[in-house]
Structure formats: C-alpha cells, structure tokens
C-alpha positions as CSV (number, residue, x, y, z in Angstrom):
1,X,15.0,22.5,22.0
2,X,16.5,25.8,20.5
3,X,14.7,28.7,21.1
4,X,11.7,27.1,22.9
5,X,12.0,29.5,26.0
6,X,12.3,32.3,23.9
7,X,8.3,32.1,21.8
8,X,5.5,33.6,23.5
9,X,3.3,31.8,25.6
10,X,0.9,31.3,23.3
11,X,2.4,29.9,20.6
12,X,3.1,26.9,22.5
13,X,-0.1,24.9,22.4
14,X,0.2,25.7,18.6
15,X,3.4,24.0,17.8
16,X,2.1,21.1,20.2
17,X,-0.9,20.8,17.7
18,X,1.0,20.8,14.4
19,X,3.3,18.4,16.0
20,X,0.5,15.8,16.3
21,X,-1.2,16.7,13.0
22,X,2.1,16.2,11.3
23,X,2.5,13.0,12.6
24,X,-0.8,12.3,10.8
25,X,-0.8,13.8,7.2
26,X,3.4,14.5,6.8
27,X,3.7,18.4,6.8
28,X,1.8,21.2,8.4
29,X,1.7,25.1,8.5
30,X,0.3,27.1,11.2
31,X,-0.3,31.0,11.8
32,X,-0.2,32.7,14.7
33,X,0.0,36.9,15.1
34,X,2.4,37.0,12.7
35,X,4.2,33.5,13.4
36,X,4.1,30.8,11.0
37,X,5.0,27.1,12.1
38,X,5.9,24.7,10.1
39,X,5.8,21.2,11.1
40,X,7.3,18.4,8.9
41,X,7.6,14.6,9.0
42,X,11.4,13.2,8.7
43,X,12.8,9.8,7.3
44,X,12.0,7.5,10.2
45,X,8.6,7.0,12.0
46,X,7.9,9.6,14.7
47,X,10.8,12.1,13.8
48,X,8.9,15.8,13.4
49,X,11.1,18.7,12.3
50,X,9.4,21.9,13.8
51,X,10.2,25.5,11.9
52,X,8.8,28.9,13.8
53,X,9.3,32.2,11.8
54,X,8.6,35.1,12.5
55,X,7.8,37.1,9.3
56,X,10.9,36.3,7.3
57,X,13.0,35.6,10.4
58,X,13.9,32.0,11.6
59,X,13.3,32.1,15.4
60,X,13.5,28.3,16.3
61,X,14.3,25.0,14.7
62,X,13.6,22.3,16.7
63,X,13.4,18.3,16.5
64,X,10.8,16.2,17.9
C-alpha cells in the first residue's frame, strides 16, 4: 500500500470506514483536516480503489 505509513494517524480509521461503505453504495468521499478520501468500487466484486489528497496533492493511491 503506497504511502500508507506516511498519513497521519488519524486518518486511518477514516479510510478503513469508506472502504467498508464503498463496498456498500459504489463510491465514497471523506474529509478529514484538510484530507479528502476517496473510496471507489472497481470492475470485480470486492476490489476498492482508495484516493487520499491532500488539498490538490495526491498523497496515496492504494488498492484494496
């Protein structure tokens, strides 16, 4: 998971909670002290395509 180590702590238990909610309803967006995760359903079951940015800045992509 690329870039994973680097987001604060708290963030975390955010993108653990959009992960689970975009399971259930396809895509979701999350803020966070200037954060915003998106969370997005792929083309097979279970596949959740994670986005953190900070402001305008891509800080981590990740693949769940």
């Amino acid at each position: 998971m690329a870039g994973w180590d680097n987001l604060p702590r708290g963030l975390k238990p955010i993108i653990n909670n959009t992960i689970v909610q975009a399971r259930q309803y396809g895509e979701v967006t999350a803020n966070y002290y200037g954060y915003r995760v998106i969370a997005k359903t792929g083309a097979y079951v279970g596949t959740v395509f994670v986005y953190v940015l900070n402001g305008i800045k891509l800080e981590a992509a990740m693949k769940f």
